[in-house]
C-alpha positions, 0 to 999 in steps of 0.5 A: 347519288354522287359518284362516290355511291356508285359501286358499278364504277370500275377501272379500265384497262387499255391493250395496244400493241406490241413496244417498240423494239421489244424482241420478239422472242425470249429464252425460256429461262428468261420467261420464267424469271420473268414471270417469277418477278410479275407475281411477286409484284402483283402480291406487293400490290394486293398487299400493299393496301390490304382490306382491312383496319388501319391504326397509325398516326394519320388514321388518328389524324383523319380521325380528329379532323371529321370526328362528329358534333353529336347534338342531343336534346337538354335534360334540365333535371335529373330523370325529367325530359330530355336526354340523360345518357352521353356518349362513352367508352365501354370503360363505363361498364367493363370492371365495375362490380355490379356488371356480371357477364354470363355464359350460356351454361350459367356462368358468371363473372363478376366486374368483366373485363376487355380480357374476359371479353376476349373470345366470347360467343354469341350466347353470351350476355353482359348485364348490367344493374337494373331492369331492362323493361322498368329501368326507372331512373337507376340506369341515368344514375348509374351511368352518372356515378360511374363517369359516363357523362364526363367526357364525351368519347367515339370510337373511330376506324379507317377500314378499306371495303374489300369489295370497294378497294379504291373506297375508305370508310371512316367510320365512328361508333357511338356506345350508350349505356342504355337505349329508352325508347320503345324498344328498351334495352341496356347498352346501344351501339350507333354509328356513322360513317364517311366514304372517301375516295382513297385507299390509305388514311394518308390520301384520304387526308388530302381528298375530301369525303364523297359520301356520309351515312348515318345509321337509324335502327336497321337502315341508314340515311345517306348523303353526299358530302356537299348536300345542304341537309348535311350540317357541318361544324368548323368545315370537316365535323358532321353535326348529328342529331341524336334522337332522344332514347333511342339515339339514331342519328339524324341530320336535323333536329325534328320529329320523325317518323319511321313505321319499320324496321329500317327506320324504326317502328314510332317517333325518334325526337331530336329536337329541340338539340341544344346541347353539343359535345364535342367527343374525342375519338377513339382510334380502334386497332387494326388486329386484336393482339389477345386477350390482354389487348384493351381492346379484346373486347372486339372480339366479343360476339355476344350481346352487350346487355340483359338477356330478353325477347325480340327487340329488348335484347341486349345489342351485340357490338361493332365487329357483328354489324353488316357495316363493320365488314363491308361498309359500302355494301351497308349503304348500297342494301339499306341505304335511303335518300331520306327520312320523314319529318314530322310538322312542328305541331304533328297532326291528329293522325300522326299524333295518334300513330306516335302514342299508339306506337309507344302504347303498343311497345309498353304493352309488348313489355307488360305481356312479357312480365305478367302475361297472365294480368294482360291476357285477363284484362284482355279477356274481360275487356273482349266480354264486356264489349260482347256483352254490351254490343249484344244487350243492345237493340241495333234493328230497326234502324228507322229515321222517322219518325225522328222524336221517338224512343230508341235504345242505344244501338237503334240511336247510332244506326238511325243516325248513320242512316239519317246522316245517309238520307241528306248527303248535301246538308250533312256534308256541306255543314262538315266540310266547314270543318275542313275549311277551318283546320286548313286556315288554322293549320296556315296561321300556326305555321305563321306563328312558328316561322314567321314570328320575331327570331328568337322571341317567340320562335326558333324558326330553325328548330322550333325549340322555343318554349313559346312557339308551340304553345301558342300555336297549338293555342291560335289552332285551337281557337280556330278548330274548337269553335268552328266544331261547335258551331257545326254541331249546334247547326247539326242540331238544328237541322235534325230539329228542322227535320223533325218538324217537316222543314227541309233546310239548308246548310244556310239556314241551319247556320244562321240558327246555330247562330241567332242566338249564341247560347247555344254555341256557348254551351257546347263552348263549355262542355268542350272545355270541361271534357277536355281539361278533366277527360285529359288527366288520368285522376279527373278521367271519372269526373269528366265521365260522369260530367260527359254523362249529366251534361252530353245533352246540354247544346241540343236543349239549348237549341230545341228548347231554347233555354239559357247556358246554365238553363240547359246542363240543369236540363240535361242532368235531368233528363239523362237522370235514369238513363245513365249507361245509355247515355254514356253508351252513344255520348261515348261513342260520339266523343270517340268519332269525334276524337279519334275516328279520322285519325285512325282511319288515316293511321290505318292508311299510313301503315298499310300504304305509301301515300304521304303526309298530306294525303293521309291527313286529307283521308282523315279529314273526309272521314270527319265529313262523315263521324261529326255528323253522325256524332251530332245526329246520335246525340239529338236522337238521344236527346229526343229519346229520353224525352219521349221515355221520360213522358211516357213515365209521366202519370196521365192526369196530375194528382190533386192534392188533398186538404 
């Protein structure tokens, strides 16, 4: 950090000797006078820059000159994406008639004002029209009516540190009227700050800043003046991004991640931010006068927003926060040099972390509601799986011989034992797997970066409308494929295997391959899952297509029928055996789906490993899940065969005259 950060620096002080031709010795008198006249100066000096707010006119200048560019994500329609709310003052929720403020003994008071404020507790609330946890659209409308989104405002104060004197922070708080996240709450307060080095407003005037800190939940990121990830507007106004809901600030419009309390448990968005404001800064006061200040509400000690559990509580104001007393302190305990940045199009790991992460949050939230509905759901939810484990027969897991019945959980551990049984085959056919996302994974970055600037992509903050679809599309064309042609060529290997052959990871390729029929069906069973398993209303359709048509690759393969040929095949034989199809084709979709990825979750929770490391962990765990998927739908294909044989009449009827 810059030397400005460096709260060890202190200044020395030099002794020498005695002055020249200063006497020796003083009468008592003088000595006393003396040492009148050194205290009253040295409380000239501690009172000259006292700790604490300043509020005259070159705070309101160095005010203006740094107030920041607050950059958010456009919202094109009314309660559709992007960010509603804007920055504004507390003049947005104080006196309106649907605002009450209550006290801790049910008090009340309609249409609260700065004056009511004035004094308050820490057990008192302000609540504003709405339901905090299912806010719908009435708060973006309710801020709308009542002007909040006019005039973009912040609130600015000069303070010197006490524990930093030679230090002046100047400081912007940013009100929102709600806070939709995962956390939800009404009201949110946010801050930056910038550190000079300078005791009054008028030197820090004539100085430039040292240090920036821009508050993210619990922590904030820090950055010298200077630094290139700190993007500034017109020289002197800090641009910052504001994330989508949750409004922490950050220093570029990305997808980030945060996995505590510092940085926030989920995914903040802020990009695409292309909407700027330009706010007016609005310079505190150095003291509360009383209750009749515009600004009593400063003393206020209470939460700004409805009363509720954990983090969906109302948030108190500035005059509570660590950093509104000891500014420097604030970033010196919770101070961090970055924060982490998603890929433009995320990965299956991060992916899963970001949904899992707002799931959790919605359920914390429907728990609080109706805790009897969740923990019977819950509860059922528990027994059927119990049920369903139990029923199954899981023992023995045999391997040999390969075409024989088995039920559901003798199929998924047979399959982990074959898959156990050939490690080189196995792997070297899912390693191709790794191969391909690594290439796909290269041309969709050159999509997003290296594309025709402002045609296809903004290589800045990849916001283009274009951009993401097709790379995510160019990946897909590269993944998709290369899965089914693994699968296929996992298919037949176990067939080879069956058949006594013992073939490679070459020969298992080349007859995946010669002919394609069977790459094509799995081809469009992949799409079909995808496109109907995707939806919410087509969910119960892709499961029963999941269930007729699981089968329909495998027969291509073994019984070397034709595309369409194959699904009839497949809702033939999985025709009686419905639930123990649904049983391991379901759970073979899941390895597929989800299995690295929540490995790689796991691992990003619990550990400090990067990024890149974790999606390699996820990765090593498909070496494993797409082989075991594969093999467990071939064991099931060989299954229904062998039971739909054994209920096949020994000898055909003759048919009568």
């Amino acid at each position: 950090m810059a030397g400005g950060w460096d709260r060890r620096r202190r200044l020395g002080w030099r002794t020498g000797g005695p002055i020249e031709g200063w006497p020796g010795r003083l009468p008592g008198a003088v000595l006393t006078v003396l040492a009148a006249v050194l205290a009253m100066a040295a409380v000239l000096l501690l009172t000259a820059a006292p700790a604490g707010a300043e509020d005259g006119p070159e705070a309101q200048v160095l005010a203006d000159r740094y107030v920041p560019v607050i950059m958010v994500r456009t919202q094109k329609t009314a309660c559709g994406d992007g960010e509603p709310y804007r920055p504004t003052t507390v003049d947005a929720v104080l006196g309106k008639a649907d605002v009450l403020l209550q006290g801790p003994d049910g008090q009340t008071i309609v249409a609260p004002t700065a004056s009511d404020l004035y004094g308050k507790g820490p057990d008192w609330h302000v609540n504003l029209p709405g339901d905090a946890l299912e806010p719908g659209c009435g708060y973006e409308t309710w801020s709308r009516a009542n002007g909040a989104d006019e005039q973009a405002s912040v609130y600015a104060k000069v303070t010197v540190d006490p524990d930093e004197p030679d230090r002046l922070a100047l400081q912007f708080w940013i009100f929102w009227v709600f806070n939709d996240w995962n956390d939800r709450h009404e009201s949110d307060w946010e801050m930056i700050q910038l550190i000079f080095p300078a005791t009054t407003a008028a030197e820090a005037l004539r100085v430039d800043p040292v240090g920036v800190g821009y508050a993210q939940h619990e922590g904030v990121e820090v950055a010298d003046w200077d630094d290139t990830k700190l993007q500034r507007r017109d020289g002197t106004h800090p641009m910052v991004f504001s994330s989508q809901g949750s409004h922490a600030s950050y220093y570029a419009a990305e997808h980030w991640l945060g996995k505590g309390a510092q940085t926030g448990f989920g995914c903040d968005k802020s990009l695409p931010a292309s909407t700027e404001l330009r706010p007016v800064a609005v310079l505190l006061p150095d003291q509360v006068a009383g209750p009749e200040d515009p600004f009593a509400w400063l003393t206020y000690e209470g939460r700004w927003g409805e009363k509720h559990i954990a983090f969906n509580n109302g948030p108190t104001g500035p005059n509570e926060k660590v950093q509104w007393a000891t500014p420097v302190a604030w970033v010196d305990d919770y101070g961090r040099e970055g924060s982490v940045a998603l890929t433009p199009l995320g990965s299956g790991v991060t992916n899963l972390f970001c949904s899992a992460s707002t799931g959790a949050s919605r359920l914390f939230v429907r728990t609080i509601q109706q805790p009897g509905v969740v923990l019977g759901a819950l509860l059922v939810l528990v027994a059927v799986t119990a049920f369903t484990i139990k029923r199954t027969g899981w023992r023995p897991g045999l391997i040999r011989p390969i075409a024989s019945p088995r039920r559901a959980g003798q199929i998924l551990n047979a399959s982990l034992r074959l898959v156990a049984a050939h490690p080189r085959l196995m792997g070297g056919l899912g390693a191709i797997l790794v191969v391909a996302a690594v290439v796909a994974t290269g041309l969709q970055l050159g999509i997003l970066d290296l594309t025709p600037a402002g045609d296809v992509a903004d290589v800045v903050n990849h916001s283009s409308a274009w951009a993401a679809p097709i790379a995510h599309f160019a990946g897909a064309a590269i993944t998709v494929p290369a899965l089914c042609i693994v699968v296929v060529a996992l298919v037949a290997a176990v067939r080879d295997l069956e058949q006594g052959r013992h073939p490679g990871v070459t020969d298992a390729l080349r007859e995946a391959t010669h002919p394609w029929r069977a790459v094509l069906a799995a081809l469009l069973l992949a799409l079909v899952i995808a496109v109907t398993l995707g939806s919410v209303i087509l969910a119960p359709l892709g499961l029963w297509l999941l269930v007729r048509w699981s089968l329909a690759p495998v027969v291509s393969v073994i019984e070397g029928l034709g595309v369409r040929a194959s699904f009839h095949r497949s809702a033939q034989l999985t025709r009686h055996g419905r639930w123990r199809t649904l049983g391991v084709a379901g759970t073979a979709l899941l390895a597929l789906a989800f299995l690295g990825p929540f490995v790689g979750m796991v691992v990003l929770l619990f550990t400090d490993a990067s990024l890149t490391s974790v999606n390699f962990i996820s990765s090593l765990v498909d070496l494993v899940a797409v082989p075991v998927a594969a093999v467990a739908v071939t064991l099931l294909y060989y299954d229904r065969v062998a039971e739909q044989a054994d209920a096949r009449p020994a000898t055909e009827p003759v048919p009568t005259a």
